[in-house]
MIDOSE-1310 file (N, C-alpha, C; in nm, 2 decimals, decimal comma, always signed):
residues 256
xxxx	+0,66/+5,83/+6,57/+0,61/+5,86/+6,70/+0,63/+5,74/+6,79; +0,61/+5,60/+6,75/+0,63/+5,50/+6,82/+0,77/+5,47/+6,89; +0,87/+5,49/+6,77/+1,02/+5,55/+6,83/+1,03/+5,65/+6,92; +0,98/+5,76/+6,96/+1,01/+5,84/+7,02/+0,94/+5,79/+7,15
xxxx	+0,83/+5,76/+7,12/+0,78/+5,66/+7,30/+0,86/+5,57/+7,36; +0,87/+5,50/+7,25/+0,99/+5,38/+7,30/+1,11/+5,42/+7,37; +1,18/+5,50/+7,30/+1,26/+5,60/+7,32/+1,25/+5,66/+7,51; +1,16/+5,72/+7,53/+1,16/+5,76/+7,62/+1,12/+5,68/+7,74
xxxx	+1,03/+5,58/+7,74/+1,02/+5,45/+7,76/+1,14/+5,40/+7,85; +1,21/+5,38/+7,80/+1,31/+5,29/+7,77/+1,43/+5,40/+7,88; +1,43/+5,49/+7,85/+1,51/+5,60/+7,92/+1,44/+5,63/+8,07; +1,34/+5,62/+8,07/+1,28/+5,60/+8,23/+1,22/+5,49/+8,28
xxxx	+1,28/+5,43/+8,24/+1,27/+5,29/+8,30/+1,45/+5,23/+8,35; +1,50/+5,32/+8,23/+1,68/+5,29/+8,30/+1,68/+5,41/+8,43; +1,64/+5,46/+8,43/+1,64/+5,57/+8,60/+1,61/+5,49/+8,70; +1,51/+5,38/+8,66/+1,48/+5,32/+8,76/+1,56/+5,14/+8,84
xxxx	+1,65/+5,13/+8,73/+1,74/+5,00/+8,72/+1,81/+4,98/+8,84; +1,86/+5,06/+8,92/+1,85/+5,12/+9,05/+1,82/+5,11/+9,21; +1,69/+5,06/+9,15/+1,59/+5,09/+9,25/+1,55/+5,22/+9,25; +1,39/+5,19/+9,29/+1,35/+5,39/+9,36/+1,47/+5,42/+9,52
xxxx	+1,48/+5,36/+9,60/+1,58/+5,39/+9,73/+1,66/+5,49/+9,66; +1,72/+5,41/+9,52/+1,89/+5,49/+9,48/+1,88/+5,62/+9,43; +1,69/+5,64/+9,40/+1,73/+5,79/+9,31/+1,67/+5,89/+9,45; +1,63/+5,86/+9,56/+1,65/+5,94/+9,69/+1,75/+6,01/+9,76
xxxx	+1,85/+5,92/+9,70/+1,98/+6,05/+9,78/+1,98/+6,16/+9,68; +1,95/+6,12/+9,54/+2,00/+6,25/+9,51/+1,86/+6,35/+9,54; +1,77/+6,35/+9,56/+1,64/+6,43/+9,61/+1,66/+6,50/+9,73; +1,69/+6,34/+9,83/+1,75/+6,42/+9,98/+1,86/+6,55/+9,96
xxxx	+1,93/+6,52/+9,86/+2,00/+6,64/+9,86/+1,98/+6,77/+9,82; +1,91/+6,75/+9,76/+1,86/+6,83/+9,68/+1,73/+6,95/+9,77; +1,69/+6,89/+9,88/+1,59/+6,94/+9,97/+1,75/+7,01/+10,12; +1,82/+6,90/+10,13/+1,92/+6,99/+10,22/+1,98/+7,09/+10,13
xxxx	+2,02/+7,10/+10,02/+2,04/+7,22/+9,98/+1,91/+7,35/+9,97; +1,80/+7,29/+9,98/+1,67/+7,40/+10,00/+1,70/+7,46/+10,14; +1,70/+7,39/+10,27/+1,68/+7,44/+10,37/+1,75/+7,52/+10,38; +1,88/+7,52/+10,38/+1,96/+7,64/+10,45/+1,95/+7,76/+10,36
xxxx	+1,91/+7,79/+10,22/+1,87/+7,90/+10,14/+1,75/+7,92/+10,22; +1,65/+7,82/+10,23/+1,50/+7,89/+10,31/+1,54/+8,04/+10,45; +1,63/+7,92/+10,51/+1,65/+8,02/+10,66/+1,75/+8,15/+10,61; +1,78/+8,11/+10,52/+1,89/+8,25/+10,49/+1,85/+8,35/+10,46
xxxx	+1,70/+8,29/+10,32/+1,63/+8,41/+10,30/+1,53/+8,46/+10,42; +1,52/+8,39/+10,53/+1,43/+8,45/+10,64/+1,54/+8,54/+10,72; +1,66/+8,46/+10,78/+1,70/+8,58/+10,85/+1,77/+8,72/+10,78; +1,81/+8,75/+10,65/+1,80/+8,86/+10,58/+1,65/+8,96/+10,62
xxxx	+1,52/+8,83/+10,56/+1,44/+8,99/+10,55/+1,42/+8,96/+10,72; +1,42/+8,93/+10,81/+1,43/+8,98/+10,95/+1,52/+9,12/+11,00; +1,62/+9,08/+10,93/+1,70/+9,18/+10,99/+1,68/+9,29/+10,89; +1,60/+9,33/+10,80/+1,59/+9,44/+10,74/+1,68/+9,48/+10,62
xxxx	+1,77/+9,33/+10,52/+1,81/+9,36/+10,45/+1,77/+9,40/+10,31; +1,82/+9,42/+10,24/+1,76/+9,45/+10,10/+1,73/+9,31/+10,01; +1,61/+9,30/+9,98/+1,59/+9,17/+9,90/+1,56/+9,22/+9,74; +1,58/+9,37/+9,68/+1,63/+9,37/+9,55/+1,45/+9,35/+9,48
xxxx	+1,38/+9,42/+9,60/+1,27/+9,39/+9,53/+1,18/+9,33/+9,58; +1,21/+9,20/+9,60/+1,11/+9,04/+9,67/+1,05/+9,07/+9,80; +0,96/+9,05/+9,77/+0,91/+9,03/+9,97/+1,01/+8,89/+9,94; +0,96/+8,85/+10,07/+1,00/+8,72/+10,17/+0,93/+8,57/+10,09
xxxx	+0,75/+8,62/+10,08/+0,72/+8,49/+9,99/+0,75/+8,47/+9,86; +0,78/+8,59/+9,79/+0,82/+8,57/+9,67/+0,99/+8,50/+9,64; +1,04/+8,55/+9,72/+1,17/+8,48/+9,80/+1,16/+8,31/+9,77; +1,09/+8,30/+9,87/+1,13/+8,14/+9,90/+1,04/+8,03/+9,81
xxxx	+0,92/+8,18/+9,75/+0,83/+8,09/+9,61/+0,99/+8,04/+9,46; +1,06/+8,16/+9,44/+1,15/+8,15/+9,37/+1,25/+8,03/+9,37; +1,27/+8,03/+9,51/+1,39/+7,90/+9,57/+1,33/+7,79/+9,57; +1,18/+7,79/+9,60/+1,16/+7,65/+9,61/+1,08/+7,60/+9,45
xxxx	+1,07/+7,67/+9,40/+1,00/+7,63/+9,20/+1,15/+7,60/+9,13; +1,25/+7,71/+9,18/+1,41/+7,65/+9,09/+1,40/+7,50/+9,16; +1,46/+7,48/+9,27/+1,46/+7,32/+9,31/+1,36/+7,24/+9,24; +1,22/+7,19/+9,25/+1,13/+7,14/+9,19/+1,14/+7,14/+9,06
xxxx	+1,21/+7,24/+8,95/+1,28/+7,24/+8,82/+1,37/+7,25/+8,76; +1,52/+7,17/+8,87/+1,65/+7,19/+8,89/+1,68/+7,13/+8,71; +1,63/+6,99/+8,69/+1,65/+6,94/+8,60/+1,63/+7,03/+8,43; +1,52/+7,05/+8,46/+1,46/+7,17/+8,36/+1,54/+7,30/+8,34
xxxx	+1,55/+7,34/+8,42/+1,65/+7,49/+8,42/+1,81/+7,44/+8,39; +1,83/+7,32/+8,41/+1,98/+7,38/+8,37/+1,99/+7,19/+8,30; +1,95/+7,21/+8,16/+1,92/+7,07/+8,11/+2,10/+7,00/+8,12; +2,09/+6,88/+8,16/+2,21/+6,75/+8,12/+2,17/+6,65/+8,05
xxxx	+2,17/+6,65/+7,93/+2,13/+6,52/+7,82/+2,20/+6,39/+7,84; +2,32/+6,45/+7,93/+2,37/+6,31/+7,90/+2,51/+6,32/+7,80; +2,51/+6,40/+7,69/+2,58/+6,41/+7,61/+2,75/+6,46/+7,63; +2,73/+6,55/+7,74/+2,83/+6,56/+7,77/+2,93/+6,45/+7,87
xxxx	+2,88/+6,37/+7,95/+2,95/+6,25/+8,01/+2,96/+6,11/+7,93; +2,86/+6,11/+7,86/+2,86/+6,01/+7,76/+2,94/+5,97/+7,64; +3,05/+6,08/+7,62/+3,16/+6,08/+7,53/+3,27/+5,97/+7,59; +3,27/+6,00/+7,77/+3,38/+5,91/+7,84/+3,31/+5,81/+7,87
xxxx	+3,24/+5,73/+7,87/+3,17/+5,62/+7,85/+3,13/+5,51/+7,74; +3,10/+5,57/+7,62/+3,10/+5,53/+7,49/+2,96/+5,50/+7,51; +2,87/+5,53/+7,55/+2,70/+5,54/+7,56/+2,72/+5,66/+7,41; +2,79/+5,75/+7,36/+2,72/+5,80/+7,28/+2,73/+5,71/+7,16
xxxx	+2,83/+5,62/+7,13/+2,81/+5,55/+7,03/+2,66/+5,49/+6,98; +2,59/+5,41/+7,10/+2,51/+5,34/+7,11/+2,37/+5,42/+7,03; +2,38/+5,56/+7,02/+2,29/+5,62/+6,93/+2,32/+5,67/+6,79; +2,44/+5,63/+6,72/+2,47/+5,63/+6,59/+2,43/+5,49/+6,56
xxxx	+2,41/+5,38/+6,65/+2,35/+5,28/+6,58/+2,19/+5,30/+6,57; +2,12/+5,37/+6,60/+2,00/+5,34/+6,59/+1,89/+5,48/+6,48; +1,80/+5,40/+6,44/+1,75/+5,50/+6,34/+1,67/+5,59/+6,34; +1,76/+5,70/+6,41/+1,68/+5,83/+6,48/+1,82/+5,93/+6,44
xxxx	+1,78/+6,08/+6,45/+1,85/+6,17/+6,49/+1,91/+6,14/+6,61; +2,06/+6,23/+6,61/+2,13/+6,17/+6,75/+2,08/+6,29/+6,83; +2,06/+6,44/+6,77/+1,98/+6,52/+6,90/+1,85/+6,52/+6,94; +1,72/+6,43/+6,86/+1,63/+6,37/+6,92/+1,64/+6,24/+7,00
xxxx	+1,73/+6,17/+7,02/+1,76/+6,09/+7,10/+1,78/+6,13/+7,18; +1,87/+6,20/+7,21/+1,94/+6,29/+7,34/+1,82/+6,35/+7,42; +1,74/+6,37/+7,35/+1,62/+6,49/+7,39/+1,57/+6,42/+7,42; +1,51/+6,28/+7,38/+1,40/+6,20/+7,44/+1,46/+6,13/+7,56
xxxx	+1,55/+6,10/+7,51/+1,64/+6,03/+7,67/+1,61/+6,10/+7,77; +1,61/+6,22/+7,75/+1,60/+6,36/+7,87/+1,50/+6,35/+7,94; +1,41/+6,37/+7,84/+1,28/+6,34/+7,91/+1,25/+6,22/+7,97; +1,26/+6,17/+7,95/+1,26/+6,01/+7,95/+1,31/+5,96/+8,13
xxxx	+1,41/+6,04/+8,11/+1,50/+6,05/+8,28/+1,44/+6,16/+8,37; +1,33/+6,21/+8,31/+1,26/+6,33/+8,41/+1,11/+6,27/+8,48; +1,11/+6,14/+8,38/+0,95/+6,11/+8,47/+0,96/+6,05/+8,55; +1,06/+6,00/+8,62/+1,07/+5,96/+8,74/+1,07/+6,04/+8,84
xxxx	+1,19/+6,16/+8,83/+1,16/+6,24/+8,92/+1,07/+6,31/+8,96; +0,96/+6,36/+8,83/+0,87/+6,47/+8,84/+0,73/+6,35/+8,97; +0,77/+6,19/+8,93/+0,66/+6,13/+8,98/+0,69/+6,10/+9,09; +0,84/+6,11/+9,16/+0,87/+6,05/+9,27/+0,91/+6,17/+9,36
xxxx	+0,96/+6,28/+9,29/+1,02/+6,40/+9,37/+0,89/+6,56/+9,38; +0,95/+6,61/+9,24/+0,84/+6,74/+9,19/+0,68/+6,72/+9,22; +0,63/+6,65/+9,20/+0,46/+6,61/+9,22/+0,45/+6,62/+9,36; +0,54/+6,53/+9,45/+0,53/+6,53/+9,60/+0,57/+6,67/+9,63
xxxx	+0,66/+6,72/+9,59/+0,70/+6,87/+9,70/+0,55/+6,97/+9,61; +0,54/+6,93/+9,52/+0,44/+7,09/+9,47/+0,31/+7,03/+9,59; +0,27/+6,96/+9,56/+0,16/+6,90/+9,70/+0,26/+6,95/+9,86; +0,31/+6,94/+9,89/+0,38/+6,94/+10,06/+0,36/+7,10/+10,08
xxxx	+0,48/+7,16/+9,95/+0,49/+7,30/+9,99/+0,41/+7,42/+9,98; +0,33/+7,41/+9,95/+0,18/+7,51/+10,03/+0,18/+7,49/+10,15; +0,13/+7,39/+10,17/+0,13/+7,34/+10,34/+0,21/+7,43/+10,45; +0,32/+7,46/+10,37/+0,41/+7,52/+10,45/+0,39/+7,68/+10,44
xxxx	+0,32/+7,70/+10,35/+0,29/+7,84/+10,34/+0,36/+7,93/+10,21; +0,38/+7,83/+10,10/+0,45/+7,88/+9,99/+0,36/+7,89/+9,85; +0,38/+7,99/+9,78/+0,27/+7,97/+9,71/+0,28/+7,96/+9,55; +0,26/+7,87/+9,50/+0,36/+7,77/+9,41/+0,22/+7,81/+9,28
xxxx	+0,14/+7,89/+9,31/+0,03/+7,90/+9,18/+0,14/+8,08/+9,07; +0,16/+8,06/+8,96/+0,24/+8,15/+8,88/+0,15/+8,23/+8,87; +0,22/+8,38/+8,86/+0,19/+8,54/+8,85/+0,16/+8,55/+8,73; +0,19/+8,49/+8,61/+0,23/+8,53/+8,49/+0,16/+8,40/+8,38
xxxx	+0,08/+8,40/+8,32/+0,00/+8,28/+8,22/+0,16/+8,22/+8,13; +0,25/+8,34/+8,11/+0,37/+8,33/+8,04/+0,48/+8,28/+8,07; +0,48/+8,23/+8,18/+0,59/+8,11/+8,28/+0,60/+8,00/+8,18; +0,48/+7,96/+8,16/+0,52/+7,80/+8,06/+0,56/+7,79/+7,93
xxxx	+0,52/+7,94/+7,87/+0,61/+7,92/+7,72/+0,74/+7,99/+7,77; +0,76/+8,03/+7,90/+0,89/+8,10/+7,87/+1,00/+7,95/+7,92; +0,92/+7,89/+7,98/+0,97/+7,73/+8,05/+1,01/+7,65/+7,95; +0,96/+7,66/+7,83/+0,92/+7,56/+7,72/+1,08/+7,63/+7,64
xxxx	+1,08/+7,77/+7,61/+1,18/+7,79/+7,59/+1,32/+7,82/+7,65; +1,29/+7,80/+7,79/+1,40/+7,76/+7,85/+1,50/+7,63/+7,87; +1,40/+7,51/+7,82/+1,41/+7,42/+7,81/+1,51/+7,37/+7,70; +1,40/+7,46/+7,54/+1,45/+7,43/+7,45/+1,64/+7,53/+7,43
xxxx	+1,65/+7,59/+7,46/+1,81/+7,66/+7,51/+1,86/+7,61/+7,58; +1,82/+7,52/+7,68/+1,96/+7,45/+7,77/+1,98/+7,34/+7,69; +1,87/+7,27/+7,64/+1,98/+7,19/+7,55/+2,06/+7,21/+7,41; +2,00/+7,33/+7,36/+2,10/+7,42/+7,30/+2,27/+7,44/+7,40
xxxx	+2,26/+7,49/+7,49/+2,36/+7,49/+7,56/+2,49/+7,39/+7,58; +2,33/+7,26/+7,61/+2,44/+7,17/+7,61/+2,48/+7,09/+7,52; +2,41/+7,10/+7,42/+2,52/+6,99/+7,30/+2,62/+7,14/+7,30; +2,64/+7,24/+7,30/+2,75/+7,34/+7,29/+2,87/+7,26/+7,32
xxxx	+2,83/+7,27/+7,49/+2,89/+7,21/+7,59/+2,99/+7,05/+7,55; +2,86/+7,00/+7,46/+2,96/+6,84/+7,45/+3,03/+6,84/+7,33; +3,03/+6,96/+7,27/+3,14/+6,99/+7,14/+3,27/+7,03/+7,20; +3,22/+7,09/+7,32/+3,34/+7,14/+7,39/+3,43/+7,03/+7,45
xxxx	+3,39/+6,96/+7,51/+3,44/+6,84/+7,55/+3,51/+6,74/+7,41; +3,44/+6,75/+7,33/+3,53/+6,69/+7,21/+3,67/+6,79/+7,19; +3,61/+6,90/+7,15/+3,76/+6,98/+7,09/+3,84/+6,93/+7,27; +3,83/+6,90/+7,34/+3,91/+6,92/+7,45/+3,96/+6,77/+7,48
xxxx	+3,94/+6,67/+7,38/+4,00/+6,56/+7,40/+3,92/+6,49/+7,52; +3,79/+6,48/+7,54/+3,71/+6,39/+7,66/+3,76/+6,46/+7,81; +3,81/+6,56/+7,80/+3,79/+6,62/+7,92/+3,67/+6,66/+7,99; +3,59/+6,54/+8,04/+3,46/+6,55/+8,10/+3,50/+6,61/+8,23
xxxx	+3,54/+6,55/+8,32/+3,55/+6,62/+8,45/+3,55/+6,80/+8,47; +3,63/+6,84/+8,41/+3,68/+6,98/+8,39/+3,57/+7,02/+8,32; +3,53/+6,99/+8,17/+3,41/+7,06/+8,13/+3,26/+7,03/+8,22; +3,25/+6,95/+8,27/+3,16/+6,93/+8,37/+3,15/+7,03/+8,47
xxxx	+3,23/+7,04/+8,56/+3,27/+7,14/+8,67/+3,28/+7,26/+8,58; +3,31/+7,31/+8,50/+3,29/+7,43/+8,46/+3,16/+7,50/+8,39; +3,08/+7,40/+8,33/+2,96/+7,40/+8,30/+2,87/+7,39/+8,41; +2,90/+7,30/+8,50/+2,81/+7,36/+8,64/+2,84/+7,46/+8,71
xxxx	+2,98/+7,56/+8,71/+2,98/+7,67/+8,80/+2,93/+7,76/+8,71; +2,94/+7,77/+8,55/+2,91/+7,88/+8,52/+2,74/+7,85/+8,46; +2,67/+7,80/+8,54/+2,53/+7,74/+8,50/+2,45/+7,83/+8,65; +2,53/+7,79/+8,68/+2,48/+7,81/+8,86/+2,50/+7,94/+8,85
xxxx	+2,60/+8,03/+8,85/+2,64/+8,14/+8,85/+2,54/+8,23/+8,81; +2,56/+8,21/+8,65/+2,50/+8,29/+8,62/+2,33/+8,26/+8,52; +2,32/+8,16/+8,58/+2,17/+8,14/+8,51/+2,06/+8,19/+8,63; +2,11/+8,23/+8,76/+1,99/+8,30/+8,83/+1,94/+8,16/+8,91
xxxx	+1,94/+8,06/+8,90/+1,92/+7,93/+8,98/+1,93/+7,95/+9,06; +2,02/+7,99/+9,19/+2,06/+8,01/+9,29/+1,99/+8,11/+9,39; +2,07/+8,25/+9,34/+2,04/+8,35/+9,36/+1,99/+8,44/+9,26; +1,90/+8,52/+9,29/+1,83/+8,54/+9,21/+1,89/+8,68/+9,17
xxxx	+1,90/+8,75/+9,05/+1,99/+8,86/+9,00/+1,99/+8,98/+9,06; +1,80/+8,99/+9,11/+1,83/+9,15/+9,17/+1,89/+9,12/+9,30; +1,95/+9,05/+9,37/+2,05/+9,04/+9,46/+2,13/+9,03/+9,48; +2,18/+9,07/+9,33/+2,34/+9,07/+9,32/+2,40/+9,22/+9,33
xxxx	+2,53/+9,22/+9,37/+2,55/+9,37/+9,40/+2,63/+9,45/+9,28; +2,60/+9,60/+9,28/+2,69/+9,65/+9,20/+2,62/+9,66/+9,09; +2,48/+9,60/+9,06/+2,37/+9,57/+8,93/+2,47/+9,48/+8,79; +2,53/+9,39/+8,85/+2,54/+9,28/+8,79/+2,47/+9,23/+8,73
xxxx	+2,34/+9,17/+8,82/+2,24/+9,10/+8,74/+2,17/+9,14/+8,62; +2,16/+9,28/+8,64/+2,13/+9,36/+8,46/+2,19/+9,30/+8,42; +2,32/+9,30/+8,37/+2,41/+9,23/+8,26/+2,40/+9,07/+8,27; +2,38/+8,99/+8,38/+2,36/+8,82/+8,34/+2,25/+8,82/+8,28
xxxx	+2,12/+8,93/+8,31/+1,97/+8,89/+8,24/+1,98/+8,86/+8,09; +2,08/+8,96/+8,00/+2,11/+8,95/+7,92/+2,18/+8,84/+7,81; +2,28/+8,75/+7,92/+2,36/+8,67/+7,88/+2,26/+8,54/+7,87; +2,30/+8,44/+7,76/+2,17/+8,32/+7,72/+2,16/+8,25/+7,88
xxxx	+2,27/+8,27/+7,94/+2,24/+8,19/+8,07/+2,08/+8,21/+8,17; +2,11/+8,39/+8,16/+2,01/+8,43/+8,22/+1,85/+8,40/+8,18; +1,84/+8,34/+8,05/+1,77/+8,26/+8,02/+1,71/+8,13/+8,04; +1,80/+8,10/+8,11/+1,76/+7,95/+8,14/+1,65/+7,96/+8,26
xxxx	+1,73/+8,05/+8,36/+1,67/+8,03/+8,47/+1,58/+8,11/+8,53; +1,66/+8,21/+8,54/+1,61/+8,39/+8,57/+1,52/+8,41/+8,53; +1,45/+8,39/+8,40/+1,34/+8,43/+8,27/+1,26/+8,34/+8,36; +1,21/+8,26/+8,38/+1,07/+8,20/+8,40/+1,06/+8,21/+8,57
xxxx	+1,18/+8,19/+8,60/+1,18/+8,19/+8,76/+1,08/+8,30/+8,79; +1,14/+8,45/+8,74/+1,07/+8,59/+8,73/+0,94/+8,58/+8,72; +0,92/+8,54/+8,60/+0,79/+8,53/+8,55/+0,67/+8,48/+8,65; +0,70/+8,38/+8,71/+0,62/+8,23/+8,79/+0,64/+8,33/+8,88
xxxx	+0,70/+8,42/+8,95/+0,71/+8,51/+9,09/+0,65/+8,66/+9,04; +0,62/+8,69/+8,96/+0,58/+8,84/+8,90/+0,68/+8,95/+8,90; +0,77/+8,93/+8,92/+0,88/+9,04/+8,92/+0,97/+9,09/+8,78; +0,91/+8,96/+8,70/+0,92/+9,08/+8,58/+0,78/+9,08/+8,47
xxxx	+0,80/+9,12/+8,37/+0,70/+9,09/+8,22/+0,74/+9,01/+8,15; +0,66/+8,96/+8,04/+0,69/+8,87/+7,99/+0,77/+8,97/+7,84; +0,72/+9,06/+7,83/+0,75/+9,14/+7,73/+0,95/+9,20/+7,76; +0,97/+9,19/+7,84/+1,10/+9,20/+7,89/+1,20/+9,06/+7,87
xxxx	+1,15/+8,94/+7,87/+1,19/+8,81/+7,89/+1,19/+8,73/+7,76; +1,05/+8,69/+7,70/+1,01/+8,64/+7,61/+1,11/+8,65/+7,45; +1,11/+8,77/+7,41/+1,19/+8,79/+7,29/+1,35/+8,76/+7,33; +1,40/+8,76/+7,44/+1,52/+8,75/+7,46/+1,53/+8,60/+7,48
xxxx	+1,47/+8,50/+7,47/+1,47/+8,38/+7,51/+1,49/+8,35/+7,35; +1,40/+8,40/+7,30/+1,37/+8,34/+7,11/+1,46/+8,40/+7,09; +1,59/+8,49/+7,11/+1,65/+8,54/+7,02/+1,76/+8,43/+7,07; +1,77/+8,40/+7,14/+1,91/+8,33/+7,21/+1,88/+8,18/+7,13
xxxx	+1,74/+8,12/+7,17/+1,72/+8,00/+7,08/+1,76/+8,01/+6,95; +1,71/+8,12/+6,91/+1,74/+8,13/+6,72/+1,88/+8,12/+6,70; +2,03/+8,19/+6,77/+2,11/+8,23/+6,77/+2,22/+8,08/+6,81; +2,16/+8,07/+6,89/+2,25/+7,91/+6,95/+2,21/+7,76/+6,90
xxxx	+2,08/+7,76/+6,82/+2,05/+7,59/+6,76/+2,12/+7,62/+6,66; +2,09/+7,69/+6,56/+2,19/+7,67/+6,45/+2,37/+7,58/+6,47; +2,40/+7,69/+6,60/+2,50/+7,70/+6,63/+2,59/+7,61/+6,70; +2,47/+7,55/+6,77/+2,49/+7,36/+6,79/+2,53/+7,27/+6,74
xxxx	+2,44/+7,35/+6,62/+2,44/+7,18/+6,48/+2,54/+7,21/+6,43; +2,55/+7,30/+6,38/+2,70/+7,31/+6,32/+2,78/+7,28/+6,39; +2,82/+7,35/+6,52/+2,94/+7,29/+6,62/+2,95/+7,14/+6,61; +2,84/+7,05/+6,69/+2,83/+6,92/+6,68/+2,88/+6,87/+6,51
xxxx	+2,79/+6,94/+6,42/+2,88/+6,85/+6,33/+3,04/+6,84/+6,26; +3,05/+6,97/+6,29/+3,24/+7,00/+6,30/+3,29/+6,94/+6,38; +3,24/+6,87/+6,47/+3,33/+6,83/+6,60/+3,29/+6,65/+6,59; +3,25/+6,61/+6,48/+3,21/+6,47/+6,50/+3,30/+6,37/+6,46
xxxx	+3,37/+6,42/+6,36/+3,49/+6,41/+6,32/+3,64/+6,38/+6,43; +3,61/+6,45/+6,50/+3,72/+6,47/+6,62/+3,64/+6,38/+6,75; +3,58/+6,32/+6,71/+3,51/+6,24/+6,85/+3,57/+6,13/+6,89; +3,60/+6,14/+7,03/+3,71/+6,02/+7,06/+3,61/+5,94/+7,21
xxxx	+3,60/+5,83/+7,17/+3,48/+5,76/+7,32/+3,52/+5,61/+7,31; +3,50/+5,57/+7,41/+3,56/+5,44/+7,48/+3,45/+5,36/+7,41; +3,47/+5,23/+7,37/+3,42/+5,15/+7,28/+3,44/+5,15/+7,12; +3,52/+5,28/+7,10/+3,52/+5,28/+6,93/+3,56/+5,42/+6,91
């Protein structure tokens, strides 16, 4: 346990190496990408389009809890950039699991934000008239296992980048379009046309985001959500470890 504090410790305290100024742009951006979704979803339901279900507050409750959980919903351990760096080496020296490092690191890089970003907007955005209290008691275990599948996802992801010879850039950009796309982060599924989004709810992606998003806004059940999250966890950890350790062998990173 003392490792694992330290561990995390140690990992949010490097967020802050920095300065607090340096981790503001990426927040500021993170809020100009809120605003123009806010007004978008206003002038739709003005003009009487179809919102696939949502009123208006449930709307912009959705868009503004993904933002406030950007990190959460679509986890980055690190693992995957860290190949072209040789930061992953630095965890085969030390005497832990390398996917509990990874994990604690994670967290570890989230308490800054939650203290300097997430805390401040859940306080602000009421104010404005958004209503950030969850429909559903079942948002946080469905969060807890949303959590635990993106980083399923992403050690996937950094196996990928091995078999591909440290092609971070490319696996990067492809892992964020197809994260964005189709994990419901963005836009939310019943607004997709042609009933698309039926079929992403089902893909593990739609689990990342869509499943709790729903939940925290009431527009779906937990009974609808919940078992498809644990079946995807059950189905992809296995499927990590094993990848990751078939692919350790082939691991190529700068330092060794």
């Amino acid at each position: 346990m003392k490792g694992i504090v330290s561990t995390i410790k140690m990992s949010a305290g490097g967020k802050l190496n920095g300065g607090v100024p340096a981790l503001f742009a990426g927040y500021l951006l993170r809020i100009i990408y809120l605003l123009p979704m806010v007004f978008l979803w206003r002038s739709l339901a003005n003009g009487g389009a179809d919102l696939g279900g949502f009123t208006l507050d449930k709307l912009l409750t959705y868009t503004c809890v993904s933002a406030v959980l950007r990190s959460q919903l679509d986890v980055q351990s690190g693992a995957v950039t860290w190949h072209y760096d040789g930061k992953i080496l630095d965890l085969y020296r030390r005497p832990q699991t390398i996917f509990g490092q990874l994990v604690m690191t994670t967290i570890g890089g989230w308490l800054p934000e939650f203290v300097l970003f997430s805390l401040p907007f859940v306080i602000i955005l009421p104010l404005f008239g958004v209503n950030l209290v969850p429909c559903s008691a079942w948002f946080l275990p469905s969060l807890a296992l949303s959590i635990s599948l993106g980083f399923a996802v992403d050690f996937l992801f950094s196996c990928f980048i091995i078999r591909m010879q440290n092609a971070n850039w490319m696996a990067y950009t492809l892992r964020y379009a197809i994260t964005m796309l189709f994990s419901g982060a963005v836009i939310p599924f019943d607004l997709l046309p042609w009933n698309i989004g039926g079929v992403f709810k089902l893909l593990p992606f739609g689990s990342l985001a869509a499943a709790p998003l729903t939940l925290f806004t009431g527009m779906t059940d937990a009974i609808t959500v919940i078992p498809l999250q644990v079946f995807w966890n059950i189905l992809l950890w296995p499927l990590a470890v094993l990848a990751f350790r078939k692919s350790m062998e082939k691991m190529v990173s700068y330092g060794g």
